[in-house]
LOBALO-208717 format. One record per atom (N, C-alpha, C, O): atom name; x, y, z. Coordinates in steps of 0.05 Angstrom, whole numbers. Example, Ala and Ser with C-alpha at 12.3 -4.5 7.8 and 13.67 -1.06 7.14 Angstrom:
   atom     east    north       up
      N      264     -114      156
     CA      246      -90      156
      C      264      -66      156
      O      285      -66      169
      N      257      -45      142
     CA      273      -21      143
      C      258        1      157
      O      268       23      161
This chain:
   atom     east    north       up
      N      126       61     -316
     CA      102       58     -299
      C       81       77     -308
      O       84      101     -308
      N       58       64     -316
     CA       37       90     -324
      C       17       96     -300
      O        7       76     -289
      N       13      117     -294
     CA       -2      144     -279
      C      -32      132     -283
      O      -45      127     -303
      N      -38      130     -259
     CA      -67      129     -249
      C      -77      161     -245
      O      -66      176     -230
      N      -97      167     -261
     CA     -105      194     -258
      C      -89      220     -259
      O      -95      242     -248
      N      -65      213     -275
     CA      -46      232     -285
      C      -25      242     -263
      O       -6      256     -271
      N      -27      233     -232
     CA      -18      241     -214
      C        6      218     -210
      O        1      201     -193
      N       26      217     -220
     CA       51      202     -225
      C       60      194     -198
      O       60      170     -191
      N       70      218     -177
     CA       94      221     -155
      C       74      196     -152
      O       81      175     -162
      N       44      197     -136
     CA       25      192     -123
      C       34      163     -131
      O       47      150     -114
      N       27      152     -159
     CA       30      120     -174
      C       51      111     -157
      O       50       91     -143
      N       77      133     -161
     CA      101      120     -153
      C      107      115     -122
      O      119       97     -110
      N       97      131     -116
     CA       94      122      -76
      C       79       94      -66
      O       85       80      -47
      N       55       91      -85
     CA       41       79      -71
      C       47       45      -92
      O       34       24      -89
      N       62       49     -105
     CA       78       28     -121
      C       97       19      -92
      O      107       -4      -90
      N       98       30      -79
     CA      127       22      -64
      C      111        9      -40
      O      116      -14      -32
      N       92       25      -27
     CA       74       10       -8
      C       55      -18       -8
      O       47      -33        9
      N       52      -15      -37
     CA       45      -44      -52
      C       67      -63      -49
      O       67      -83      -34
      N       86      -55      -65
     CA      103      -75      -59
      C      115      -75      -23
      O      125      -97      -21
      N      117      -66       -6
     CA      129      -75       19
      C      103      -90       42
      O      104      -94       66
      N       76      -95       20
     CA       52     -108       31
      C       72     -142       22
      O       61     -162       32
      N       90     -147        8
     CA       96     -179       10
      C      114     -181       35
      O      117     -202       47
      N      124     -160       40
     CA      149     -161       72
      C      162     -142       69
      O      157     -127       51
      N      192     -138       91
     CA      208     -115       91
      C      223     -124       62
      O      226     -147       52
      N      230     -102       54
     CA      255     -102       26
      C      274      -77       36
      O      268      -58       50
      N      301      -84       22
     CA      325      -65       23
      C      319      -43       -3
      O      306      -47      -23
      N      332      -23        3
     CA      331      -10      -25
      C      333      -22      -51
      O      317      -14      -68
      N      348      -39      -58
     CA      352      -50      -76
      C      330      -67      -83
      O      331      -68     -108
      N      316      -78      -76
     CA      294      -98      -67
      C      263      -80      -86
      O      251      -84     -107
      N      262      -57      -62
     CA      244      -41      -69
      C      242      -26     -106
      O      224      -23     -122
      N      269      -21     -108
     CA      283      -18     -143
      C      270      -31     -161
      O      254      -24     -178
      N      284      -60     -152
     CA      270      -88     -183
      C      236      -83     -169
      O      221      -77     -187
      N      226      -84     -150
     CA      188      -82     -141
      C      183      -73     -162
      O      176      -85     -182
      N      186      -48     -156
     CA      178      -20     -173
      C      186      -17     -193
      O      166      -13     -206
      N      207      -15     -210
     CA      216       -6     -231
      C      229       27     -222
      O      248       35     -236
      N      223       37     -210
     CA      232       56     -209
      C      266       57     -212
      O      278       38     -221
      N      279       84     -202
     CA      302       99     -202
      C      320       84     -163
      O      313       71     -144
      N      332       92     -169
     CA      342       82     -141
      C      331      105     -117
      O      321      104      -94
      N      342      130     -142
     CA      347      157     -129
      C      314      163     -125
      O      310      181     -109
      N      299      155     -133
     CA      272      159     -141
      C      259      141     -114
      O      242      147      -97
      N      271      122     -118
     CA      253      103      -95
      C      265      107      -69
      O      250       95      -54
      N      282      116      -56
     CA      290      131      -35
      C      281      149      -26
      O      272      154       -4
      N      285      162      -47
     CA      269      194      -36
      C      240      196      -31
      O      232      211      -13
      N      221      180      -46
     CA      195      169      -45
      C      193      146       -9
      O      178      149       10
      N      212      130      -13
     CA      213      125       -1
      C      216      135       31
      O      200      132       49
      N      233      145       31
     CA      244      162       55
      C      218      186       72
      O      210      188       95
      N      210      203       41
     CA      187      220       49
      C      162      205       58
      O      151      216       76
      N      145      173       47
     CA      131      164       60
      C      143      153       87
      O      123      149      101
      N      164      148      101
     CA      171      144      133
      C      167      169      149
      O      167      170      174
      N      164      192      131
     CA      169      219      152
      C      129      220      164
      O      120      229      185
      N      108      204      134
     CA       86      209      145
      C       72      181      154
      O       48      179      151
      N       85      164      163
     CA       88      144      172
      C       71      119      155
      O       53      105      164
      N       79      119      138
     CA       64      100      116
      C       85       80      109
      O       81       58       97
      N      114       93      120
     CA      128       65      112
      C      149       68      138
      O      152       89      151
      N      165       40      144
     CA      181       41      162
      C      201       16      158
      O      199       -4      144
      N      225       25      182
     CA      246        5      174
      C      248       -8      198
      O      241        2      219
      N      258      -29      197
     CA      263      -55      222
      C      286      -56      225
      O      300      -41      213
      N      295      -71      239
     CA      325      -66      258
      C      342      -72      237
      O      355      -52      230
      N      346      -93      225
     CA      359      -91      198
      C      359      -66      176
      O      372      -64      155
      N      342      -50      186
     CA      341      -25      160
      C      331      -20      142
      O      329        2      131
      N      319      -47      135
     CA      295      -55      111
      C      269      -40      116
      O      257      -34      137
      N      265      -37       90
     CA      244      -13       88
      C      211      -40       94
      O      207      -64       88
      N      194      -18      106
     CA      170      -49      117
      C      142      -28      116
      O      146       -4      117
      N      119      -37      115
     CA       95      -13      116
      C      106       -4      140
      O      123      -15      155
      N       91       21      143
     CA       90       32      168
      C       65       30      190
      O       55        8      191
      N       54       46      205
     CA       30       40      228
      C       14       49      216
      O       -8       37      217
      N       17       81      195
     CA       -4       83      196
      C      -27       69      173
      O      -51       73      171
      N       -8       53      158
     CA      -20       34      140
      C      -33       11      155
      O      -56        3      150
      N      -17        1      173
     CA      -28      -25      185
      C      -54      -21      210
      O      -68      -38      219
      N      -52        8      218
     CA      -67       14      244
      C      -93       16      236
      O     -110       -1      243
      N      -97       37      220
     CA     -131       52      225
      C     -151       32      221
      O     -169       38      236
      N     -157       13      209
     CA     -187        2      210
      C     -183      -18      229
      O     -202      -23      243
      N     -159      -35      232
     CA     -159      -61      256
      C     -157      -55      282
      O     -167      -71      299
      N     -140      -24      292
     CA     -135      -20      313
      C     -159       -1      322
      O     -169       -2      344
      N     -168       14      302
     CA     -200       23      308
      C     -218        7      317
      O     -225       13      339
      N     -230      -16      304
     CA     -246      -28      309
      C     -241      -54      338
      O     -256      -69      351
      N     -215      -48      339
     CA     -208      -79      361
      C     -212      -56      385
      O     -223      -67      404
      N     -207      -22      394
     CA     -202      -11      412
      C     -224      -18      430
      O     -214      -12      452
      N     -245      -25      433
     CA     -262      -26      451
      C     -249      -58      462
      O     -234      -56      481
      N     -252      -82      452
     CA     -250     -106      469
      C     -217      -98      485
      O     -211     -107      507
      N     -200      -78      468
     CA     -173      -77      483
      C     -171      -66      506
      O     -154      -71      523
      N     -186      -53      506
     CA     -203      -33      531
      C     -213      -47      555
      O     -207      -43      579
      N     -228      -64      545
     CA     -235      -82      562
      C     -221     -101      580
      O     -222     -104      605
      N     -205     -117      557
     CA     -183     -131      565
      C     -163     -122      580
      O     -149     -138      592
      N     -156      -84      584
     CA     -136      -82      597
      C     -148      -71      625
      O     -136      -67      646
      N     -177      -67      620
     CA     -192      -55      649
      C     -195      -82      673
      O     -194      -81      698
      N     -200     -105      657
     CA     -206     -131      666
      C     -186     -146      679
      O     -191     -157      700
      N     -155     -146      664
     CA     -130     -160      672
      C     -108     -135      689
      O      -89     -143      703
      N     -116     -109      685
     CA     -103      -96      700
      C      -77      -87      684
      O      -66      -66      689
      N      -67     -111      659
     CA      -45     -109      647
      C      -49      -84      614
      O      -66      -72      601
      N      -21      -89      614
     CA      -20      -72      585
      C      -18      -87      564
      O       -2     -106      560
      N      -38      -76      546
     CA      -57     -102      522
      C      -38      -94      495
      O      -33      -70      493
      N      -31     -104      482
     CA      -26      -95      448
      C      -41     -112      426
      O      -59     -129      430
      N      -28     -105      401
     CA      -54     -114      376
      C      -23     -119      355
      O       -7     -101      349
      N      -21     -148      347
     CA        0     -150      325
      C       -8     -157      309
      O      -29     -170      305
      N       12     -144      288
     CA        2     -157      260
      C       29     -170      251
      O       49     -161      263
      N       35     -192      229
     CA       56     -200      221
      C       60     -183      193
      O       44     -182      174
      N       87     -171      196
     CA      102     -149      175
      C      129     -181      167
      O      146     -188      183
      N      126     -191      145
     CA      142     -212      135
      C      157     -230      164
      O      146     -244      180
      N      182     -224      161
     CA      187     -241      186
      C      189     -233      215
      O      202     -245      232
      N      173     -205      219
     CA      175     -191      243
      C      147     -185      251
      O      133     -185      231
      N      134     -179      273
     CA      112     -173      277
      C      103     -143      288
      O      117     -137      308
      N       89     -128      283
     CA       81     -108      280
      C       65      -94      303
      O       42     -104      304
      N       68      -76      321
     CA       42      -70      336
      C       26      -44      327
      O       35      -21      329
      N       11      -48      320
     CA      -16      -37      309
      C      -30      -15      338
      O      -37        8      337
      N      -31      -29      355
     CA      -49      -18      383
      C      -28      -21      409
      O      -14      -42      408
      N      -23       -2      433
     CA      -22      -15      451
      C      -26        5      474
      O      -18       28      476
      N      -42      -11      491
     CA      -61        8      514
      C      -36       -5      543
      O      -28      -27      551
      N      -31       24      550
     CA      -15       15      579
      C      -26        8      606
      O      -33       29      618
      N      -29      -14      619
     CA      -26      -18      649
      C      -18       12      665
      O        3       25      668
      N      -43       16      673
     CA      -44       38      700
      C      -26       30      718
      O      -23       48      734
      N      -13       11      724
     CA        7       16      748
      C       32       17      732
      O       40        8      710
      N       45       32      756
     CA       75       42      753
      C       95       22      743
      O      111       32      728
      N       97       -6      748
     CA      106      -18      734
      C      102      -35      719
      O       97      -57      730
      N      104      -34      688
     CA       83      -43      672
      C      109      -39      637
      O      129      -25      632
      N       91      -64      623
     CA      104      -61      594
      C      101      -54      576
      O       79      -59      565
      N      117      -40      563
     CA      107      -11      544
      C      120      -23      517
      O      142      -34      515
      N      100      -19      494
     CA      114      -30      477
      C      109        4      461
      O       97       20      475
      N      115       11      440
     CA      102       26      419
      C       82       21      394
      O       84        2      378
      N       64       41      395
     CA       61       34      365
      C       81       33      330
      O       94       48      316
      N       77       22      330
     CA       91       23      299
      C      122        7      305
      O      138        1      287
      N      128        1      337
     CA      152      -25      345
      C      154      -50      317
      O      135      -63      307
      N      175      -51      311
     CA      177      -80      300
      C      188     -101      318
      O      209      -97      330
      N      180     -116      318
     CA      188     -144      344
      C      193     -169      328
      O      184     -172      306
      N      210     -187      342
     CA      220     -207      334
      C      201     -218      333
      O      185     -213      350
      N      191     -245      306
     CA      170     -264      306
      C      174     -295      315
      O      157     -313      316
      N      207     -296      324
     CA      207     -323      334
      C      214     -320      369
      O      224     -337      385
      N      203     -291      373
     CA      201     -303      402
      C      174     -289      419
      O      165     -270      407
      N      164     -295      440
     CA      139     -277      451
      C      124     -290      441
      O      128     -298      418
      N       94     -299      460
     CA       74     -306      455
      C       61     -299      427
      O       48     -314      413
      N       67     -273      422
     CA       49     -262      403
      C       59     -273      376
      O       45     -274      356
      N       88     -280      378
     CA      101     -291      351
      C       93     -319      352
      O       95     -330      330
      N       82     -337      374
     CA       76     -363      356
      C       48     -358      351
      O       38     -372      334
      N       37     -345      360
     CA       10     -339      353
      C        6     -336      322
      O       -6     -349      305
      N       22     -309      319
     CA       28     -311      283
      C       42     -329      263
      O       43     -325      239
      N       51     -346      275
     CA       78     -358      265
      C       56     -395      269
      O       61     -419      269
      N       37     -380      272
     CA       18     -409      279
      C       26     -447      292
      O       20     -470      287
      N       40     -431      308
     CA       53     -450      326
      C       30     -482      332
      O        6     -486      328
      N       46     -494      341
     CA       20     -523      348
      C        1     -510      373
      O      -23     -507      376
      N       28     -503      390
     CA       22     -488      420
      C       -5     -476      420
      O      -23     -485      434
      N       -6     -449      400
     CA      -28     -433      402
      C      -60     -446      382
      O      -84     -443      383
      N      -44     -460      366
     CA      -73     -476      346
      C      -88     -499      370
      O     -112     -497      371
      N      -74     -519      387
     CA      -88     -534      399
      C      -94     -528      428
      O     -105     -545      442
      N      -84     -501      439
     CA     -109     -484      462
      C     -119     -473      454
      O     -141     -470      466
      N     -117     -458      430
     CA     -136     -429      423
      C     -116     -409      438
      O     -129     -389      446
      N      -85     -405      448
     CA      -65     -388      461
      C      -52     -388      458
      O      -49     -406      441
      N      -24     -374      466
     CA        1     -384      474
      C       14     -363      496
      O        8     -339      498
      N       37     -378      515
     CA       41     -359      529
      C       64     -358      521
      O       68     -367      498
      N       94     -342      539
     CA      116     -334      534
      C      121     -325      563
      O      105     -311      576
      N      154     -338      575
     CA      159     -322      605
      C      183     -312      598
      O      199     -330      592
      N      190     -294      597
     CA      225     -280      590
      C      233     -290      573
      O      256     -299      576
      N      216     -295      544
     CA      240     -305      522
      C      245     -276      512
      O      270     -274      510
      N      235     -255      505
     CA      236     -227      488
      C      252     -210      512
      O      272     -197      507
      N      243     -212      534
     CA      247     -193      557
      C      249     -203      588
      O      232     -218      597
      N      270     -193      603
     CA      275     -213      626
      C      249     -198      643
      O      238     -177      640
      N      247     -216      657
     CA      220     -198      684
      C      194     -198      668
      O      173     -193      679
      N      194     -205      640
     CA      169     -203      638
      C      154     -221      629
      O      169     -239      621
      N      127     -229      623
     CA      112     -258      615
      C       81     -241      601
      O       67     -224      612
      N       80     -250      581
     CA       52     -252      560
      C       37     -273      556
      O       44     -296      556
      N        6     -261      552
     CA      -10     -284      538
      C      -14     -271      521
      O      -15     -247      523
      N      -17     -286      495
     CA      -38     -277      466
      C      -47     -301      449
      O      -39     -324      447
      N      -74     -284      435
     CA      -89     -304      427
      C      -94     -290      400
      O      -92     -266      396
      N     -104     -317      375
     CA     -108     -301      352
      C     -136     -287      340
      O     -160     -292      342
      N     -127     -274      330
     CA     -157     -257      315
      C     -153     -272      282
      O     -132     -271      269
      N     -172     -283      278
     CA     -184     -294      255
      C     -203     -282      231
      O     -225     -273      239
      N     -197     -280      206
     CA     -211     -276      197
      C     -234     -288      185
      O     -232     -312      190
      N     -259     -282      168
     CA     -286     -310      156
      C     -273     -331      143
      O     -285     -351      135
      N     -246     -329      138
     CA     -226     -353      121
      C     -218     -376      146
      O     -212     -399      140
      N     -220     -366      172
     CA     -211     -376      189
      C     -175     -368      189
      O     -160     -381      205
      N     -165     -350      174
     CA     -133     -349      177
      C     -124     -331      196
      O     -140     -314      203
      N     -101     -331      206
     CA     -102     -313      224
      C      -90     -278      221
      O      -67     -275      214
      N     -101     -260      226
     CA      -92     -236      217
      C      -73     -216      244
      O      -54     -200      244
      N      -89     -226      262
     CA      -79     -206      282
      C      -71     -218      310
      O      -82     -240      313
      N      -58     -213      327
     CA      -61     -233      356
      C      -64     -213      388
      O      -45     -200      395
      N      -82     -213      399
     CA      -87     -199      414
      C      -69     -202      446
      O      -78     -218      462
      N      -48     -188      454
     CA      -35     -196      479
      C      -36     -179      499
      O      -38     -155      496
      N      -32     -194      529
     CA      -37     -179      547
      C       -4     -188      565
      O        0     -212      570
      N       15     -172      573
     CA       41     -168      575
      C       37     -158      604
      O       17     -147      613
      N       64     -163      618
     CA       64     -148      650
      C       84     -164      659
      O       92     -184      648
      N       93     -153      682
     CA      117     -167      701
      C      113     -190      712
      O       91     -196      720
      N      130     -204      713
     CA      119     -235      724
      C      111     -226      747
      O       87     -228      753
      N      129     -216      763
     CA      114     -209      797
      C       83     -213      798
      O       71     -227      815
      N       71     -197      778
     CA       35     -204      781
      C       26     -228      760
      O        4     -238      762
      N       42     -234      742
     CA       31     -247      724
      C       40     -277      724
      O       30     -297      714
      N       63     -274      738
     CA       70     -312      754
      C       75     -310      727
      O       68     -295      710
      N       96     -341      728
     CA      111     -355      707
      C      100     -374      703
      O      114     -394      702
      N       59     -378      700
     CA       47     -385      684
      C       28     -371      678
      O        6     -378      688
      N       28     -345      663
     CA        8     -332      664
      C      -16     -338      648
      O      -34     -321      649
      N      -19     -357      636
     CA      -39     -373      616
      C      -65     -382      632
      O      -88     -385      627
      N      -49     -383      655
     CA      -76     -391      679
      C      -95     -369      685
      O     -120     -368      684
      N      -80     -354      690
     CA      -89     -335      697
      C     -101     -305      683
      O     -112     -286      695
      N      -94     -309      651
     CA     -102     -287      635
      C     -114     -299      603
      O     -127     -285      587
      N     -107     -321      600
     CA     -118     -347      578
      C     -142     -339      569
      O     -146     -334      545
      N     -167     -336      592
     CA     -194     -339      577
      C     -206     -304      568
      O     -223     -296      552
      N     -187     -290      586
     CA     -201     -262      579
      C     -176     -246      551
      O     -175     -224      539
      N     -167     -259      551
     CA     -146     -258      516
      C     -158     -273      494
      O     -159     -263      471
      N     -167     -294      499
     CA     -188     -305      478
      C     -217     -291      477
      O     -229     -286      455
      N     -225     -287      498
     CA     -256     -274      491
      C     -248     -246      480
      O     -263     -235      464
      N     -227     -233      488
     CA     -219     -205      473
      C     -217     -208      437
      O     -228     -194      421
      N     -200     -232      431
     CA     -198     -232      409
      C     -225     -239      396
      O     -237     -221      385
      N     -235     -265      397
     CA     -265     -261      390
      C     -276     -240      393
      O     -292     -238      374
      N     -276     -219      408
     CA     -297     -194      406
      C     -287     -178      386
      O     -303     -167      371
      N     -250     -175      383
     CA     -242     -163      350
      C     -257     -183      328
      O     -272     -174      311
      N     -252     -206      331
     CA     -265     -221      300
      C     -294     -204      298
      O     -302     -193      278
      N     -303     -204      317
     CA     -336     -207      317
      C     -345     -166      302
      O     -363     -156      288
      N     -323     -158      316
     CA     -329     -129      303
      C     -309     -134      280
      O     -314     -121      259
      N     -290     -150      281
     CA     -285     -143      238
      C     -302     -163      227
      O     -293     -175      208
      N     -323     -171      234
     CA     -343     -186      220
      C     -362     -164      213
      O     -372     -160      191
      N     -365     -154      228
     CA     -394     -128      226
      C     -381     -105      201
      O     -394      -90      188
      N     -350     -110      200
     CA     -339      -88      171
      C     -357     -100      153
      O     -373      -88      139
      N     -355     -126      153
     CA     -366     -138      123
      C     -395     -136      122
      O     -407     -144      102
């Protein structure tokens, strides 16, 4: 592997974060990517999870981490998420799809006491939860512009999310708003549908202004 600007470790780290931009890989995986050493791409490896640039999913597979996926989408989406969670009362998140799992980038908590907490930098299943057909570009969410979800991920609880698009029209991110059925009824689409879509439009509209 030849050295960009003579700073090698640097080539070889960010060889590895390149390659885990196609999805999660096992060590072995990350090896043939890179070319590297085994012993080499571990340890590289391992030291980018301590500064959170890379991370592993429940399987163990090595996947970017938050703070690769966070700073410019979850920066710029923070104001409509803001909104969205001052407006619905609920606790909002920001996904991104990490190969076959989805990623949270953002997530602002619901002021009341009982409420759904996801983390940042969580990996989540992509075939279940609103936010996974959203990414997973379901019929569901392409012909409302939504999708919802009632206790498939989690009992007691029900989501809406909607997608963030990029000028390609593809979808990059999905904006959701999560909470206990108790307030959010086991159709919460009714009731949280249009202010999850105008949230996401207000992310497109500020990652339009990047460009």
């Amino acid at each position: 592997m030849g050295s960009v600007g003579g700073v090698g470790v640097l080539d070889k780290a960010f060889a590895i974060v390149a390659a885990l931009e196609a999805g999660p890989l096992r060590l072995a995986e990350v090896v043939d990517a890179t070319g590297l050493s085994r012993a080499t791409a571990h340890r590289l490896a391992v030291a980018l999870e301590g500064h959170g640039m890379v991370a592993r999913d429940d399987a163990g597979r090595f996947v970017l981490g938050p703070r690769v996926a966070r700073p410019a989408l979850a920066d710029v989406a923070r104001p409509a998420l803001e909104h969205l969670r001052d407006a619905t009362g609920e606790s909002v998140q920001l996904y991104v799809r990490r190969g076959d799992r989805r990623l949270c980038v953002a997530s602002l908590e619901s002021p009341h006491g009982l409420r759904t907490m996801v983390a940042v930098g969580a990996l989540l299943p992509l075939d279940v939860g609103s936010a996974g057909k959203v990414l997973r570009g379901e019929p569901e969410g392409r012909r409302r512009g939504w999708a919802q979800s009632v206790e498939e991920r989690e009992p007691g609880v029900a989501s809406v999310s909607a997608p963030v698009r990029d000028a390609a029209g593809d979808v990059v991110a999905a904006v959701s708003v999560s909470g206990p059925i108790g307030r959010t009824s086991r159709s919460p689409g009714r009731r949280y549908a249009a202010a999850v879509v105008e949230a996401a439009k207000a992310v497109e509209g500020a990652l339009g202004g990047l460009g």
